[in-house]
C-alpha positions in Angstrom: 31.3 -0.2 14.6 32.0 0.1 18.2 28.8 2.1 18.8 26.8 -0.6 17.1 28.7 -3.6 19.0 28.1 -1.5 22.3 23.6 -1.6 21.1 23.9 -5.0 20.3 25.7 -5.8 24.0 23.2 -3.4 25.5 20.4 -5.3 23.7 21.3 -9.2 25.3 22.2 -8.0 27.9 18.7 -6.2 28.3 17.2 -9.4 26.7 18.7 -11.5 29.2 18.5 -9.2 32.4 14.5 -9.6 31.1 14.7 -13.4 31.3 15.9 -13.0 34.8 12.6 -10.5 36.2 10.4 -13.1 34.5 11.6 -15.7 36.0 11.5 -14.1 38.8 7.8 -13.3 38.4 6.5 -15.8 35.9 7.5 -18.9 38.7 5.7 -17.4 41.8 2.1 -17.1 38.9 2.9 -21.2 38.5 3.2 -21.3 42.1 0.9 -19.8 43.2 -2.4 -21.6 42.1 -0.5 -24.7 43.6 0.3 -22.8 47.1 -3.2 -20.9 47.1 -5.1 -24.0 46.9 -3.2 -26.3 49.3 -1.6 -24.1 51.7 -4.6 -21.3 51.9 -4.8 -17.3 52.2 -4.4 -17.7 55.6 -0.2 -19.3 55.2 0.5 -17.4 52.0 -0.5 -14.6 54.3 1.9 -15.7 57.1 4.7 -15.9 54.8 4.5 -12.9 53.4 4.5 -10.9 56.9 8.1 -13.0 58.0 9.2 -12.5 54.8 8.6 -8.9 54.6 10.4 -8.3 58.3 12.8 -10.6 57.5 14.2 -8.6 54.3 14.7 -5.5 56.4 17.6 -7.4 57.6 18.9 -8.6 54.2 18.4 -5.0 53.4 20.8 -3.2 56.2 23.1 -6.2 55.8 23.6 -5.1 51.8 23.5 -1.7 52.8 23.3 -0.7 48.6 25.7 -2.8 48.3 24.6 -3.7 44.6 24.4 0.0 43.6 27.2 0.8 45.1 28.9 -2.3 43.9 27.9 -2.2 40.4 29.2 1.4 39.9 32.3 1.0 41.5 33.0 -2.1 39.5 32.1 -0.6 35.9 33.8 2.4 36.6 37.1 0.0 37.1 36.6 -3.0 35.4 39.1 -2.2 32.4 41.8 -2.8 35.1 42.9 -6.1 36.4 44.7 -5.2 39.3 42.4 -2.4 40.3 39.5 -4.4 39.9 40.9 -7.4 42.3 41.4 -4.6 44.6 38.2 -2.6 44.4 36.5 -6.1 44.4 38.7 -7.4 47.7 37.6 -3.8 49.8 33.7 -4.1 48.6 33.5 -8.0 49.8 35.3 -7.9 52.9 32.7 -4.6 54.1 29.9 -6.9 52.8 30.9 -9.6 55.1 31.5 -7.3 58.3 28.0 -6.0 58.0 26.6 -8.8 57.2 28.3 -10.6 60.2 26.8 -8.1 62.5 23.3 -8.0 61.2 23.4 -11.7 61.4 23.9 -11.5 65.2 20.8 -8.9 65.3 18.4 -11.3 63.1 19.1 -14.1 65.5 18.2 -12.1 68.6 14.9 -10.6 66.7 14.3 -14.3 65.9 14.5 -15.9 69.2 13.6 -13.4 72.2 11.0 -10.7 69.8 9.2 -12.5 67.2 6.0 -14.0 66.9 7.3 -17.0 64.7 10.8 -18.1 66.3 11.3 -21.4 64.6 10.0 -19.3 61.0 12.4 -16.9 61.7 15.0 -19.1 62.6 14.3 -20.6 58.9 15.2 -17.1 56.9 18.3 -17.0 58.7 19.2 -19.2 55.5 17.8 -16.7 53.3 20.0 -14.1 55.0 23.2 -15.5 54.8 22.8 -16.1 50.8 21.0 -12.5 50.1 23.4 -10.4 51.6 26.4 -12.0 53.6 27.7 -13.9 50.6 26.0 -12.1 47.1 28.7 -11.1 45.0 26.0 -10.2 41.6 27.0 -6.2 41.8 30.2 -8.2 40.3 28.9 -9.7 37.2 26.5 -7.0 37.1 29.5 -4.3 37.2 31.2 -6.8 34.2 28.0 -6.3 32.2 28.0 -10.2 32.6 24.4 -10.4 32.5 23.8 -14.4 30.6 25.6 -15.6 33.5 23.2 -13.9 36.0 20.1 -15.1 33.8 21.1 -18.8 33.5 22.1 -19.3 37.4 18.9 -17.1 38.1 16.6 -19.3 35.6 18.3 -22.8 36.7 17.7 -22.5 40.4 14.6 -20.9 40.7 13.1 -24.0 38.1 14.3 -26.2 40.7 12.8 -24.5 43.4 10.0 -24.8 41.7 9.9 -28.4 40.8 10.4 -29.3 45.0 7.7 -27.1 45.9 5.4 -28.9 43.3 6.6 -32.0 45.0 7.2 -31.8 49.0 4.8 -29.1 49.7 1.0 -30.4 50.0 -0.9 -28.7 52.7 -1.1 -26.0 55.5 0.8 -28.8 57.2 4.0 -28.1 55.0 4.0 -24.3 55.5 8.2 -25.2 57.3 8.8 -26.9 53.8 8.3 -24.1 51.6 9.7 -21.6 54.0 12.9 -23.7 53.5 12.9 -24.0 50.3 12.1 -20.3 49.2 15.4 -19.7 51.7 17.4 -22.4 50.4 17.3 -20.7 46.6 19.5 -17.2 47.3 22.1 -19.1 49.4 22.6 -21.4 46.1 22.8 -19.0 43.6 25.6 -16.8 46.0 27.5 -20.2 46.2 27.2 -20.2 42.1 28.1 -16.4 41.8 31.4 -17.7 44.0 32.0 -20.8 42.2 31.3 -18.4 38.7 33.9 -15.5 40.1 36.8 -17.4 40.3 38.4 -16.9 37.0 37.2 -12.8 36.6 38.3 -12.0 40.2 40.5 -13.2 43.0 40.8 -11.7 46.5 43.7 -9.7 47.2 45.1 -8.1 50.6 43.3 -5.1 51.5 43.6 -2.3 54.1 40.8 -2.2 56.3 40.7 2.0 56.2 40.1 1.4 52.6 38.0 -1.0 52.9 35.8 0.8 55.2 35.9 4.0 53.2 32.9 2.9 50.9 30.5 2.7 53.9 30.0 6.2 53.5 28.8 5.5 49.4 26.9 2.1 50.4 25.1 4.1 53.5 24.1 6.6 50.9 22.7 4.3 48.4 21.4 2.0 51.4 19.3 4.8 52.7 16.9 4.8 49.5 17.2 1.2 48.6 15.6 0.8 52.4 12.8 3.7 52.2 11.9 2.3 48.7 11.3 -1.4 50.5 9.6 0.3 53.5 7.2 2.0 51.4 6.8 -1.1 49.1 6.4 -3.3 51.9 4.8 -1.2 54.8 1.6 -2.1 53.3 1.7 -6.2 54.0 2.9 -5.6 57.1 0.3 -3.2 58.6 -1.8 -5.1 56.6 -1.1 -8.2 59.1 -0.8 -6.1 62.2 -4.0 -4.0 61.1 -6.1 -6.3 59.5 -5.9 -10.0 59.0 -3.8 -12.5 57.8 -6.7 -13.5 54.8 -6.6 -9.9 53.7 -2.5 -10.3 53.6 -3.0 -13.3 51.7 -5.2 -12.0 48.7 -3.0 -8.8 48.9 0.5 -10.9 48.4 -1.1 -12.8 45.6 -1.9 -10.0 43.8 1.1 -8.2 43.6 2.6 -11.2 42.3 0.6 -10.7 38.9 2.7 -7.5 38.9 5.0 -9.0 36.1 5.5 -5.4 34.5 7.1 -4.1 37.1 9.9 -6.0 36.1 10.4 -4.2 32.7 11.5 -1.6 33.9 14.0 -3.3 36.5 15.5 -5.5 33.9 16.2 -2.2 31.4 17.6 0.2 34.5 20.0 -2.9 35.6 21.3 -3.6 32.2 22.2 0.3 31.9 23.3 1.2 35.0 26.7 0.1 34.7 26.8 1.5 31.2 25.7 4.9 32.3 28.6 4.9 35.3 31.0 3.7 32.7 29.7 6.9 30.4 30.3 9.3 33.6 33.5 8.0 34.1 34.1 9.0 30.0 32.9 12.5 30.7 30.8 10.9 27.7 27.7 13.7 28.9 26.2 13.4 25.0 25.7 9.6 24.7 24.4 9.9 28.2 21.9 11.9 27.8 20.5 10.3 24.4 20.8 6.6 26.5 18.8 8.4 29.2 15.8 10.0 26.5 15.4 6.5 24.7 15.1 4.6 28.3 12.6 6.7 29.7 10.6 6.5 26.6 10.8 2.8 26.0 10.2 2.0 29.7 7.1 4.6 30.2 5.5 2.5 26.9 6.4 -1.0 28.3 5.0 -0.6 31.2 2.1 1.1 30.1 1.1 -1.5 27.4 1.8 -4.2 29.9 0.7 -2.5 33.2 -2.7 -1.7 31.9 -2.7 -5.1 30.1 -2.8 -6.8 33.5 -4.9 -4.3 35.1 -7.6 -4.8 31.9 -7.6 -8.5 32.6 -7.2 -8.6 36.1 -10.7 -10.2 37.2 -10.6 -12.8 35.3 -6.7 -14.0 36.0 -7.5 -14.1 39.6 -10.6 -16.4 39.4 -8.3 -18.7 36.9 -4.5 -18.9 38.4 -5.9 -18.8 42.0 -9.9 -20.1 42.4 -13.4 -18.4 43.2 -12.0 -17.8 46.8 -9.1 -15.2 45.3 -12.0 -13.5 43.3 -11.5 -10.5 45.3 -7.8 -10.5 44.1 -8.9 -8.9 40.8 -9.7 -5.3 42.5 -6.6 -5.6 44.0 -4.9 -6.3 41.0 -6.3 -3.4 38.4 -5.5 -1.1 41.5 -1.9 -1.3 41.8 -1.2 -2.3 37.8 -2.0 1.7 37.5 1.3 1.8 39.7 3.5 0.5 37.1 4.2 3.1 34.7 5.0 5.5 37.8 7.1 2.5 39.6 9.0 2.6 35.7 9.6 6.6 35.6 11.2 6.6 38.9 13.0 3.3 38.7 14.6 4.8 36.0 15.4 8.3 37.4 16.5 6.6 40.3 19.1 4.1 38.9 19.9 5.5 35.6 20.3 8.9 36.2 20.6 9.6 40.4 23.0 7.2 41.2 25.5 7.0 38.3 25.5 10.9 38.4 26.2 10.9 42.6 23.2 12.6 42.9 21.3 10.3 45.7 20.1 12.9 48.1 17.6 13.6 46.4 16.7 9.8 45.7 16.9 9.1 49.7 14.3 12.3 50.4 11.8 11.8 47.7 12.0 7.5 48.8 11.8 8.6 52.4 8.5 10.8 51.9 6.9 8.0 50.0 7.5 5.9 53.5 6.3 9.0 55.5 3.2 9.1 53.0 2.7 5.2 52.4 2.4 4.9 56.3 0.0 7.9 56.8 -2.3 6.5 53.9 -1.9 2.9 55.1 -3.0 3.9 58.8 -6.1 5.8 57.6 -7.5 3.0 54.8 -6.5 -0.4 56.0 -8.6 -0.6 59.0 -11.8 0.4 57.3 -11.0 -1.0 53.3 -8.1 -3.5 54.4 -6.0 -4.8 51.5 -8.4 -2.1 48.5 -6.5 0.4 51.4 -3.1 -0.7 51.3 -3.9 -0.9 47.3 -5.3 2.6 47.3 -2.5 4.0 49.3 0.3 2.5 46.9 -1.2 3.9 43.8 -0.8 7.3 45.6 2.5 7.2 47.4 4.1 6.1 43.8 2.3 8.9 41.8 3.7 11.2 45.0 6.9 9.8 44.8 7.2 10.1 41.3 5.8 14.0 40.8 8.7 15.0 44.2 12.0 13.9 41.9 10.5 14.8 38.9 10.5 18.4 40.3 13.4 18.0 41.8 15.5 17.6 38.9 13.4 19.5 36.1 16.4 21.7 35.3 18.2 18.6 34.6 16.1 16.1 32.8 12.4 17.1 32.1 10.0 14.1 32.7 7.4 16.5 31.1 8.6 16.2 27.7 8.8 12.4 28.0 5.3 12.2 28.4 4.2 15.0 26.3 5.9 12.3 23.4 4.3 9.2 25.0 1.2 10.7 26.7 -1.1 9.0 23.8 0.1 5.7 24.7 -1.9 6.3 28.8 -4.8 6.9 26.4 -4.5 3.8 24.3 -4.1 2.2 27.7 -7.3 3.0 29.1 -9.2 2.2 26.0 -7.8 -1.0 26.1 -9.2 -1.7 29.8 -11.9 0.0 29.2 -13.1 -2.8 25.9 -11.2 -5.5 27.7 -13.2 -4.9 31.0 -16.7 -5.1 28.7 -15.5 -8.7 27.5 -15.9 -9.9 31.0 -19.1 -10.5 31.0 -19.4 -12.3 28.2 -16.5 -15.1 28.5 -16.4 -17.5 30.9 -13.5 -17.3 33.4 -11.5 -19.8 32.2 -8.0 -20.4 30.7 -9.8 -19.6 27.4 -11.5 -16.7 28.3 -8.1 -15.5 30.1 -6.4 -16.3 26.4 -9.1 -14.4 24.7 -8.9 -11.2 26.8 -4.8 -11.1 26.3 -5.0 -11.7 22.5 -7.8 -8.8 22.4 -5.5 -6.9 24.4 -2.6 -7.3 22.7 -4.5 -6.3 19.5 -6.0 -3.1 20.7 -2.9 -1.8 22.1 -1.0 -3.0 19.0 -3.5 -1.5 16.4 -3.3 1.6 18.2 0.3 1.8 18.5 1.2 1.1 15.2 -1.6 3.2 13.6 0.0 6.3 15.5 3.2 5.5 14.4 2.3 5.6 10.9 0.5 8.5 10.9 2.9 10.5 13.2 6.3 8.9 11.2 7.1 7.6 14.3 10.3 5.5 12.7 11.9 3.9 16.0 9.3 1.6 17.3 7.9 0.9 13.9 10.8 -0.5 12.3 12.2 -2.4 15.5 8.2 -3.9 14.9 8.8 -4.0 11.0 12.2 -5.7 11.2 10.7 -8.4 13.7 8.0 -8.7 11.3 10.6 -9.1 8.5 12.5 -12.0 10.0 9.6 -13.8 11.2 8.7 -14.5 7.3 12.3 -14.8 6.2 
């Protein structure tokens, strides 16, 4: 009974941690058409590159704090009094750091950058995306619908004030202050939300500062995996133009599958540290199995979704202007099932099992790579360059841990189960791509392409299951069949 309770808490808690990365990517698609037509490639672009520097700073100031965090929290959260006390030590190092990178982002903002009174703007951002986030706590609890409903609430709001105060090029301040205003509201909610799990207790300091050893070893990795992820937009605005930058942000923000894979690692992370703490090595390894195989097909069936109907969604969400945005689009939606793999390994399996040197080298080759790939392609192909060179550095990325732990957990015999799934992947882009020239690009012919998608990757899929006896996805698709008719 326990087992079954602990699936069915696993299973919201992935269902609402799923509600959060859509959110977080379905508002921006809204957005965007808005923002692309009034404010221009040209200030998306310009947004993009503060934001991108900017978020160095909110990284050092977390310093893996919600890695960290959440581990240390599950791993404790079955006592009251330990749990006040692990909580007190992790927030009062947040805040020291945070203090002091503060002090650094002010003098970047006013005596180095390009866009002081930008700049000056994110300091906003800062202060609720690292001094003040407290979600490794709720995250640590497993209290995940809490997360998803502040998550959903705010950024719905943000939404509905962009629709509303930001009209042209004119307005670019406007949105930068409201994109920054959103994180410091939801860590004023996380506080307001914490008062009745936690409470602050006296710590010593020694204590306190003896995680910075764990946070600098999970911050290392968290920060190569954002350099590498976000090297490209900013040589892309140092090498080539702030147009390019624009079409380039746009289109990763049609990256929705991405988030699959984030929403199932964050759900089970503090699961998986709770496991370790059991010595529970059996149910560890059988949580790990099912998550790479269910993430690998997510993000294939929805990776290669987007990349089949790339062309047309950019012409439809974002004009004739953003056309180019479809190339840029089936490019990196090739990324996703290796961004999935090594989320996974990464989260899931690295840092619950202490293991994050090799997470920090492999992340801080990608960097080394990404850059060297990035130098060579964007001055001659621009943002296709930056594309080209993320689709590389995540394949790289992914092949260096997967050798790296093969005596531990084989990644070959994952997809040696799932590999049919790729090929049911490119077949669909391959049919879906031949529909384009004969819809029109339009929100029906965008509707058209996903239901055909959705069919020939479903048809596939279930076919092989029956003829394989593939029984786990076939009757999680029978049972949702049964209850639709009940």
């Amino acid at each position: 009974m326990n087992e079954q309770k602990s699936k069915n808490k696993i299973r919201l808690n992935f269902i609402w941690q799923l509600g959060i990365e859509i959110t977080n990517m379905m508002l921006p698609l809204i957005t965007s058409p808005i923002l692309s037509r009034r404010l221009g490639a040209e200030s998306i672009g310009l947004y993009s590159y503060v934001y991108s520097i900017s978020y160095y700073f909110v990284i050092v100031a977390v310093l893996g704090m919600f890695q960290y965090g959440t581990r240390e929290i599950a791993l404790v959260r079955d006592n009251r009094d330990r749990l006040n006390q692990k909580f007190s030590e992790l927030f009062f190092a947040q805040v020291f750091i945070g203090v002091i990178v503060l002090g650094a982002f002010l003098f970047y903002s006013i005596f180095l950058s390009r866009y002081p009174s930008l700049f000056l703007i994110e300091l906003i951002s800062l202060v609720g995306s690292s001094l003040l986030l407290i979600n490794w706590l709720f995250a640590g609890l497993e209290e995940f619908k809490l997360i998803a409903i502040k998550t959903m609430i705010i950024r719905i709001i943000g939404v509905i004030l962009i629709v509303l105060l930001v009209q042209t090029s004119a307005d670019l301040p406007m949105y930068f202050l409201i994109m920054a205003a959103e994180p410091l509201m939801g860590a004023l909610v996380y506080i307001y939300l914490a008062r009745g799990k936690v409470k602050l207790v006296p710590v010593d300091f020694k204590a306190s500062f003896a995680h910075l050893r764990g946070m600098v070893l999970l911050f290392v990795p968290v920060l190569t995996t954002y350099l590498y992820s976000s090297m490209d937009k900013v040589m892309l605005g140092k090498l080539s133009t702030m147009t390019e930058l624009g079409f380039y942000e746009n289109a990763t923000k049609a990256l929705i599958a991405k988030n699959l894979a984030t929403a199932l690692s964050t759900v089970l992370v503090p699961r998986m540290s709770n496991l370790i703490g059991k010595n529970n090595n059996r149910k560890f390894d059988e949580l790990m199995q099912k998550s790479l195989d269910a993430v690998l097909l997510l993000t294939v069936a929805f990776g290669f979704g987007t990349a089949a109907i790339s062309s047309v969604f950019s012409v439809v969400f974002w004009g004739e202007s953003f056309a180019s945005c479809g190339s840029l689009i089936l490019i990196m939606s090739l990324t996703i099932p290796a961004y999935g793999l090594t989320y996974v390994i990464n989260n899931q399996f690295l840092v619950p099992l202490k293991k994050e040197t090799i997470y920090i080298w492999a992340t801080a080759l990608g960097v080394i790579f990404n850059f060297i790939f990035n130098y060579i392609m964007i001055p001659q192909y621009a943002a296709i360059g930056a594309s080209i060179a993320t689709l590389i550095t995540q394949y790289l990325v992914l092949v260096i841990e997967c050798i790296a732990i093969r005596k531990e957990l084989s990644i070959v015999s994952c997809l040696k189960r799932n590999w049919i799934y790729v090929l049911f992947g490119f077949i669909m882009i391959i049919l879906i791509k031949r529909l384009d020239v004969f819809i029109n690009y339009s929100i029906l012919g965008l509707l058209i392409e996903v239901v055909a998608g959705i069919l020939i990757f479903g048809c596939l899929s279930i076919c092989y299951w029956l003829i394989s006896g593939e029984k786990q996805y076939l009757n999680i698709f029978l049972g949702a069949f049964k209850k639709k008719n009940m």
